[in-house]
C-alpha positions as a Markdown table, in Angstrom:
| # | Residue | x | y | z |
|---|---|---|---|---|
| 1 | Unk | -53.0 | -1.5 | -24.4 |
| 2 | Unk | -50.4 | -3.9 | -25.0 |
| 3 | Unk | -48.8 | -1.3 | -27.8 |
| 4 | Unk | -49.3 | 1.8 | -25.7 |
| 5 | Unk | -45.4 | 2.2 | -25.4 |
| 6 | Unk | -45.1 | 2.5 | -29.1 |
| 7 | Unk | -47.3 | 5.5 | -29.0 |
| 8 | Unk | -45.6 | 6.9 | -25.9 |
| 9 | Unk | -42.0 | 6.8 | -27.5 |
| 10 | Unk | -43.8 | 9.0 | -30.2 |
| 11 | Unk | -45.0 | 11.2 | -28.4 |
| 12 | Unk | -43.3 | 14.3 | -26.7 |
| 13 | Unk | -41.6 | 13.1 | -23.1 |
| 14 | Unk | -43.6 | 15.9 | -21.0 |
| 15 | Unk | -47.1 | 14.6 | -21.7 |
| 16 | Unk | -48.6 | 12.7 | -19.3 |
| 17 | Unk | -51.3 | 10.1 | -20.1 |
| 18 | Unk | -53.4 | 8.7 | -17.2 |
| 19 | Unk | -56.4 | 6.5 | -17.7 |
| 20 | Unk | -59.3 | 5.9 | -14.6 |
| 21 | Unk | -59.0 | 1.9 | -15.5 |
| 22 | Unk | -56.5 | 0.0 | -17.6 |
| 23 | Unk | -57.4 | -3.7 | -19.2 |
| 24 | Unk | -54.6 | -6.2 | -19.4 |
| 25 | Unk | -55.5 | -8.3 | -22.1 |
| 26 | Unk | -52.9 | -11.5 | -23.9 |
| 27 | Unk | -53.0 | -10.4 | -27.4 |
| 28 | Unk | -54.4 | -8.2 | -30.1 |
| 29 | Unk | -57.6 | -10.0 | -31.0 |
| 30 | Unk | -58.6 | -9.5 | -27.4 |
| 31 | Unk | -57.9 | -5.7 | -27.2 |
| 32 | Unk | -59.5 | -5.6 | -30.7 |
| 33 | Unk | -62.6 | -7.2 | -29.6 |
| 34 | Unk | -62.8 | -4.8 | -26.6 |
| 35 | Unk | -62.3 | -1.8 | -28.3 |
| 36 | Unk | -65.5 | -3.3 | -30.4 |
| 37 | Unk | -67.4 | -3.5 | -27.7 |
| 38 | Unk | -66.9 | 0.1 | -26.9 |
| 39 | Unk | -64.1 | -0.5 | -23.9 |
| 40 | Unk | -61.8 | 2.2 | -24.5 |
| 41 | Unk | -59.4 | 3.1 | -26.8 |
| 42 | Unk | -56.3 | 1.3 | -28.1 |
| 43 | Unk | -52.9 | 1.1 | -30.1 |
| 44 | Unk | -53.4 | -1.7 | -32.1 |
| 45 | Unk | -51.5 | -2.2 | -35.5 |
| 46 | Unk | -53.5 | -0.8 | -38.5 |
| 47 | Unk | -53.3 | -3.6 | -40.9 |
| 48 | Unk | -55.2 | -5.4 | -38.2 |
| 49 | Unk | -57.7 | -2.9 | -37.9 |
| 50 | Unk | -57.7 | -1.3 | -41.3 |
| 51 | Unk | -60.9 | -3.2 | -42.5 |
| 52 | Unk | -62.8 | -2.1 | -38.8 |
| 53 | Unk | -61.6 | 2.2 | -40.0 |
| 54 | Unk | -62.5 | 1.5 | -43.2 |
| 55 | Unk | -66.0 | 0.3 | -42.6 |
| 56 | Unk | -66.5 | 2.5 | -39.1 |
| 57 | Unk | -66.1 | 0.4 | -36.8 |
| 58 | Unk | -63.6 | 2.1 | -35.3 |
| 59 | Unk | -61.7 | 5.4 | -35.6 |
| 60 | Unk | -58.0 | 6.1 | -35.6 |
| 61 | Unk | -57.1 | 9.0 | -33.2 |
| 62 | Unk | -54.4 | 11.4 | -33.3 |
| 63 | Unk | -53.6 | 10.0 | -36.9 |
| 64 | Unk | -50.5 | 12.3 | -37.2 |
| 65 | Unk | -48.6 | 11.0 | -34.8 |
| 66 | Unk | -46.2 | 8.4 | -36.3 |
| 67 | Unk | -45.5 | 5.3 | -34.4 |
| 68 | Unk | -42.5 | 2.9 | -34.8 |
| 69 | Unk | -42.8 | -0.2 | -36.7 |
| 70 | Unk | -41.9 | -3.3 | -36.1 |
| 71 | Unk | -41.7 | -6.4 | -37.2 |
| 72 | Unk | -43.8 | -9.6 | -36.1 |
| 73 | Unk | -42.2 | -13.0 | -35.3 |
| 74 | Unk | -43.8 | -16.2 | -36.1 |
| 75 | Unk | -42.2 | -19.0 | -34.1 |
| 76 | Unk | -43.4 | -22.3 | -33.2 |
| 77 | Unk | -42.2 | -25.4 | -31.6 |
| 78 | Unk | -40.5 | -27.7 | -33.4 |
| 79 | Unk | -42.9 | -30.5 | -34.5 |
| 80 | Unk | -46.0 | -28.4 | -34.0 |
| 81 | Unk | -49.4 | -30.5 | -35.5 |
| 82 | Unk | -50.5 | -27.7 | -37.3 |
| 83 | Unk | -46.9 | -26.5 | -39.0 |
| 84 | Unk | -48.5 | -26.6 | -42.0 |
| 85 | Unk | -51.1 | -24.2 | -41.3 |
| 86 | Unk | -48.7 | -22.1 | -39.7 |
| 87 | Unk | -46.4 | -21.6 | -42.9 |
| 88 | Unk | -49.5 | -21.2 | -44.8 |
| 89 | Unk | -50.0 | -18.3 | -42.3 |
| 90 | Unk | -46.9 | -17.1 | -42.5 |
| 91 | Unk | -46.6 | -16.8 | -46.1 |
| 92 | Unk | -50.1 | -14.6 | -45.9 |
| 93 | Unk | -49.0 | -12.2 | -43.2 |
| 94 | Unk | -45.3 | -11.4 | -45.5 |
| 95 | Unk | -47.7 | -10.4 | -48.5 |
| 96 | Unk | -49.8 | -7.7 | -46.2 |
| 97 | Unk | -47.8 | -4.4 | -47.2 |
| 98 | Unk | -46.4 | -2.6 | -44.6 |
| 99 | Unk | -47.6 | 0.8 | -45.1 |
């Protein structure tokens, strides 16, 4: 739940959220792929899931509450093998609209 604070800034400060087991995971395709496997539940961002709600694979709870957005950063070392790839990348993720 690597997002988790987003949806806690969001949310009123009283509530309390406590889970019996939490899963520390590196990145979003991990806690996606959990999720999938029917783990838990998860903030994740919705273009990255959009084609999972879409198709039922998953379902977005509390939809009302509106989360922060942010921006992503894609940063690589200088001389990287696959820089071309990378801008390629780039160049796909600033076309995904972000609402």
């Amino acid at each position: 739940m690597p997002l988790f604070r987003y949806f806690l800034d969001a949310r009123a400060p009283d509530e309390v959220w406590a889970f019996d087991r939490v899963q520390l995971l590196g990145g979003i395709a991990g806690v996606r792929a959990r999720v999938l496997e029917g783990a838990g539940v998860a903030v994740l961002p919705l273009y990255y899931v959009r084609r999972d709600v879409a198709q039922g694979r998953l379902k977005r709870l509390l939809p009302a509450t509106k989360l922060p957005s942010d921006w992503f950063r894609l940063s690589w070392r200088s001389g990287q093998p696959r820089e071309d790839e990378l801008r390629q990348l780039a160049s796909e993720l600033a076309q995904i609209p972000l609402r």
